[in-house]
DRENMAR-257168 format. One record per residue (C-alpha): residue in one letter; x, y, z. Coordinates in steps of 0.25 Angstrom, whole numbers, padded with zeros to 4 digits, always signed. Layout:
% residues N
aXYZ
...
% end
This chain:
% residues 350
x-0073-0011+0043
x-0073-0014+0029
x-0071-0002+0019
x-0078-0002+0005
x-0071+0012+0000
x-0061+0022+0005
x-0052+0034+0001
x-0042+0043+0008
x-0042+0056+0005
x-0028+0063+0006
x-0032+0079+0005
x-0022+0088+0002
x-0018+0096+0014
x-0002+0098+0009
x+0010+0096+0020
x-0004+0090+0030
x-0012+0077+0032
x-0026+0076+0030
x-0032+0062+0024
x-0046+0056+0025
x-0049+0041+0025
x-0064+0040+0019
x-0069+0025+0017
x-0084+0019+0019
x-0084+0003+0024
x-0092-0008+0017
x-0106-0004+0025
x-0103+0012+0019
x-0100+0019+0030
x-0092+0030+0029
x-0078+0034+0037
x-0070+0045+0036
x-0054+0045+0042
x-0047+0060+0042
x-0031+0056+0045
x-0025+0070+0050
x-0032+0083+0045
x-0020+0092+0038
x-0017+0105+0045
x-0029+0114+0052
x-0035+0120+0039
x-0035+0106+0031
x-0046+0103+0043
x-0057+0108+0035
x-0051+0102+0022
x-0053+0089+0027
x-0068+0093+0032
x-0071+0098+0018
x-0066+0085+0011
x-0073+0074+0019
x-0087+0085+0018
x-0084+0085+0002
x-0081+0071+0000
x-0088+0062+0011
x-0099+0058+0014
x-0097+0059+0027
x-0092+0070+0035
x-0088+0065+0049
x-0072+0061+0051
x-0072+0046+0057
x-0058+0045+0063
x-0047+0057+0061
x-0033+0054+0062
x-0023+0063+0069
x-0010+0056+0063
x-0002+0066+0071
x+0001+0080+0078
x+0005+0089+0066
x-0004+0101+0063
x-0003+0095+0048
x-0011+0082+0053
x-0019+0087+0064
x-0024+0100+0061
x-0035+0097+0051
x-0041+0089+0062
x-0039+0100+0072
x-0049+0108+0065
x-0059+0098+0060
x-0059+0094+0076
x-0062+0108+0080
x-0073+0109+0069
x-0079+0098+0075
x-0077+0105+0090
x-0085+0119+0084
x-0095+0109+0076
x-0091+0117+0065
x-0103+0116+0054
x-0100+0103+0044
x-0087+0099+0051
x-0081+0086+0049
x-0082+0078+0065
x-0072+0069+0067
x-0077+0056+0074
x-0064+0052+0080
x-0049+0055+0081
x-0035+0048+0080
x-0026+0057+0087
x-0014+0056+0098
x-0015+0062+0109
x+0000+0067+0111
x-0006+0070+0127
x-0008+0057+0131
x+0007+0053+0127
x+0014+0064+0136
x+0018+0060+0149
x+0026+0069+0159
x+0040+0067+0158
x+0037+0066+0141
x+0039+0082+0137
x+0049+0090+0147
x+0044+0100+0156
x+0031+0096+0156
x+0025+0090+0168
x+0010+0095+0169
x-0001+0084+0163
x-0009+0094+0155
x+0002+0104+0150
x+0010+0091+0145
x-0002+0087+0136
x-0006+0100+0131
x+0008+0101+0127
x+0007+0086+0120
x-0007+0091+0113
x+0000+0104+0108
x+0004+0097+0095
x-0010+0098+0091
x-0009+0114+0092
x-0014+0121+0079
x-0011+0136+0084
x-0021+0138+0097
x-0030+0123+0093
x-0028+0110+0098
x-0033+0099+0091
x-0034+0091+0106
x-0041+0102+0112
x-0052+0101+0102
x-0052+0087+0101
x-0053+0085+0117
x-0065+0093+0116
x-0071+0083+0104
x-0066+0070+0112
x-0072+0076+0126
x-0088+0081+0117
x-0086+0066+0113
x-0087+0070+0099
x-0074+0063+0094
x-0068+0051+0098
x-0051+0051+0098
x-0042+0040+0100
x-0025+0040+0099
x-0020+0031+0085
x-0009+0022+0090
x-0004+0010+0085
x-0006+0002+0100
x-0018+0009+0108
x-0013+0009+0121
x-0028+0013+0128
x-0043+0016+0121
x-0039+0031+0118
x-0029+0025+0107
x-0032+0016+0092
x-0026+0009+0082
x-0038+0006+0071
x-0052+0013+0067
x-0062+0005+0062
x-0052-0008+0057
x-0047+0003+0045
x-0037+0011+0051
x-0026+0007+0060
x-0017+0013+0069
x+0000+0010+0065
x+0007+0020+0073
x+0011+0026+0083
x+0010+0018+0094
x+0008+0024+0108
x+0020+0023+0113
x+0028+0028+0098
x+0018+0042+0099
x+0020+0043+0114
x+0036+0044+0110
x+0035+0056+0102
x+0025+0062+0109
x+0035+0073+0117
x+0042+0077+0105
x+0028+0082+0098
x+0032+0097+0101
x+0048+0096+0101
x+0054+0103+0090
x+0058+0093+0079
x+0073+0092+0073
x+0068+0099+0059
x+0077+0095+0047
x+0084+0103+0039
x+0073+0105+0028
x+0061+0103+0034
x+0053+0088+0028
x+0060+0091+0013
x+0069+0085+0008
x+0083+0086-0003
x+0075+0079-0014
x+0075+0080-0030
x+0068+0092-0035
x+0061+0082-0044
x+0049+0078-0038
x+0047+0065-0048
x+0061+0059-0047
x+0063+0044-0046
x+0074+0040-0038
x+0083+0027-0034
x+0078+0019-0024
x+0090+0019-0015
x+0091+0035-0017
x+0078+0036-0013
x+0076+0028-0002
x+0088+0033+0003
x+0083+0048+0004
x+0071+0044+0010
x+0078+0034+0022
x+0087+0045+0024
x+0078+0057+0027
x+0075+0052+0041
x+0064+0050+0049
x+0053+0060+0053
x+0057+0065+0067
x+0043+0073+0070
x+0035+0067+0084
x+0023+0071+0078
x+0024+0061+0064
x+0031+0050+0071
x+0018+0050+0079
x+0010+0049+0067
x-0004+0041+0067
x+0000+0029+0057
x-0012+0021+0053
x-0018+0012+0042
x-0031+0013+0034
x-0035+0000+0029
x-0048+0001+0020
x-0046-0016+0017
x-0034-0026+0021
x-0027-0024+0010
x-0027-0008+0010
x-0018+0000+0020
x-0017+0014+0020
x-0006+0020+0028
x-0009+0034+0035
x+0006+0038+0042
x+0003+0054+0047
x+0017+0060+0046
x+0023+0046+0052
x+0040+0045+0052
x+0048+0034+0048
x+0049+0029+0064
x+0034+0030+0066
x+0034+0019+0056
x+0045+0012+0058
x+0037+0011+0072
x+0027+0001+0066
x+0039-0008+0061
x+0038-0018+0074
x+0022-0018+0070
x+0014-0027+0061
x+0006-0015+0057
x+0021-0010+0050
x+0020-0022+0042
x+0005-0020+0039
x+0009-0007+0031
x+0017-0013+0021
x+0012-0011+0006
x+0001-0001+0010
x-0008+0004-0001
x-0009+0020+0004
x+0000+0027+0012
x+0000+0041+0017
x+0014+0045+0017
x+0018+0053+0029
x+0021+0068+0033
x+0017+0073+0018
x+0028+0063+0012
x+0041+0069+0020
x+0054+0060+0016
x+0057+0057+0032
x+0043+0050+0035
x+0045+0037+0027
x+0057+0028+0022
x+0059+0020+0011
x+0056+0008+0022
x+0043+0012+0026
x+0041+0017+0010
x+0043+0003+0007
x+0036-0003+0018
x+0023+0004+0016
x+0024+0003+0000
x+0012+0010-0002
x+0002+0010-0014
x+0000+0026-0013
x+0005+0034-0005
x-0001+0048-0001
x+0008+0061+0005
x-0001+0072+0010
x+0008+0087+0006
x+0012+0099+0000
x+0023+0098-0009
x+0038+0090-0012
x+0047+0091-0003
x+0039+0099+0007
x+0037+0087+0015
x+0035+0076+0001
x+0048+0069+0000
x+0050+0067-0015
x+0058+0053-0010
x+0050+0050-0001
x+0038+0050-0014
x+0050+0043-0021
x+0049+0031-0013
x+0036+0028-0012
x+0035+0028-0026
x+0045+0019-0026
x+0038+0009-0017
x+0027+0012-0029
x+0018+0020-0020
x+0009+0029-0027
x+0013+0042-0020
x+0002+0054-0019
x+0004+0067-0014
x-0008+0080-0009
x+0002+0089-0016
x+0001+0082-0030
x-0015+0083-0032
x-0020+0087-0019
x-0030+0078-0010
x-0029+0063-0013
x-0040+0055-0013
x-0036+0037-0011
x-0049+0030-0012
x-0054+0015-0015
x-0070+0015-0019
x-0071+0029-0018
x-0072+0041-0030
x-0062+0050-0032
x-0066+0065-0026
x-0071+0074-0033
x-0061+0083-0039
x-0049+0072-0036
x-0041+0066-0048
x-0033+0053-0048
x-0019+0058-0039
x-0006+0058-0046
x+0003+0051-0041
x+0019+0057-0035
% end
């Protein structure tokens, strides 16, 4: 597929995910890519975008990055306006999404020895109160009006991809890296001390020293949650010589994974980059900052130091990243043969 014009629109959903990938190919067809849908509410935020700003109203593909109600919960409900036929909903053609069920075997999760309970219990993380976002979609998939695949880096059987349509590729996880975290989805994590700030300068435009710097960052540590490490890592590629980088909530070791793979060497000097879990100081070090060297990069979040590493901007303005944030400005809008929105300015830059 060759693409004539695109933009991806990175809507303000504060400490959530929600980004659309909109492009039309050389013949003008129209696509429409939703990667994570924010919490439960930001569901109809997204429906209201793509009815007030495309021309078409139909989701392509949807991209669960990972089982956090943050990422998964918009899609929730646009899936179970789709189930009620809600009037003017937005239907979801297909889905990328693990299926944390088919990864469980006996022996995995202690106590458990019955088939069924075990993978009700592996499905629980996608609970939003009494809702299930499998329940829902099992009943979509079975009335044949969705398709759904699992994203993995090697697809082991035809349930499971790695591309759609020659423009988004699959990097991570793998099978066997998900399968790994896939028992610790519900065990209670080792919580630090303050939460994802961090001790940082009260001045947020502060330039530092290199070495300083870097050092804060390398020694913050990795992100220990299952469910980020098990973050969808893909590519958007709208020509050979553009490579957008989507990352979910991905931790240092989901990506220090790809080292042994050519894909790893593929995402050197990328143009965009969505920076992951809303810019927190432990989900990227100054190696991968200056391996990915990004152009822009986008954070999706609510405020400094409420996930937003100061440091962690500090560096990727060191690597001379444009750096761009939802809670300076709002929704953002990247495009290439596209008109700005209506009632968007040019962003300012972090």
């Amino acid at each position: 597929m060759e693409i004539d014009k695109y933009e991806i629109d990175m809507l303000d959903v504060k400490n959530a995910d929600a980004i659309l990938i909109h492009f039309f190919d050389t013949s003008g067809n129209e696509y429409v890519v939703l990667v994570d849908g924010g919490n439960y509410g930001d569901g109809e935020t997204v429906a209201d975008f793509i009815k007030s700003n495309y021309t078409k109203k139909q989701i392509d593909l949807a991209i669960c990055t990972h089982c956090d109600k943050d990422h998964f919960g918009g899609i929730l409900a646009l899936l179970e306006q789709m189930r009620d036929n809600v009037k003017e909903h937005i239907p979801i053609k297909k889905i990328w999404i693990h299926d944390p069920a088919r990864h469980v075997e006996r022996g995995m999760i202690k106590w458990i020895t019955d088939k069924e309970e075990r993978e009700v219990k592996a499905r629980s993380v996608y609970d939003i109160g009494d809702k299930n976002l499998w329940e829902v979609l099992d009943e979509l998939i079975e009335d044949g009006r969705i398709e759904w695949a699992e994203p993995f880096s090697n697809p082991q059987d035809k349930s499971q991809e790695i591309e759609w349509n020659g423009v988004i590729s699959v990097v991570g996880p793998t099978v066997e890296y998900y399968t790994k975290f896939v028992p610790d989805f519900r065990n209670d994590l080792k919580k630090r001390k303050n939460g994802y700030s961090f001790d940082e300068p009260e001045d947020i435009g502060i330039e530092e020293p290199d070495e300083p710097l870097n050092r804060r960052i390398d020694e913050a540590g990795d992100d220990e949650s299952s469910h980020n490490r098990t973050s969808v890592i893909f590519v958007f590629k709208p020509n050979k010589d553009d490579v957008c980088l989507f990352t979910g909530d991905a931790s240092r070791d989901s990506f220090n994974k790809l080292r042994d793979k050519p894909l790893y060497d593929s995402l050197a000097n990328v143009r965009w980059l969505k920076v992951p879990h809303h810019g927190s100081i432990y989900n990227l070090d100054s190696t991968l900052i200056s391996h990915f060297s990004p152009r822009i990069a986008y954070i999706s979040t609510k405020e400094y130091n409420n996930y937003l590493s100061i440091s962690l901007k500090n560096a990727l303005k060191k690597v001379k990243a444009d750096v761009y944030a939802t809670c300076v400005g709002g929704s953002k809008q990247d495009r290439y043969n596209l008109p700005l929105h209506d009632g968007y300015v040019l962003a300012t830059k972090l």
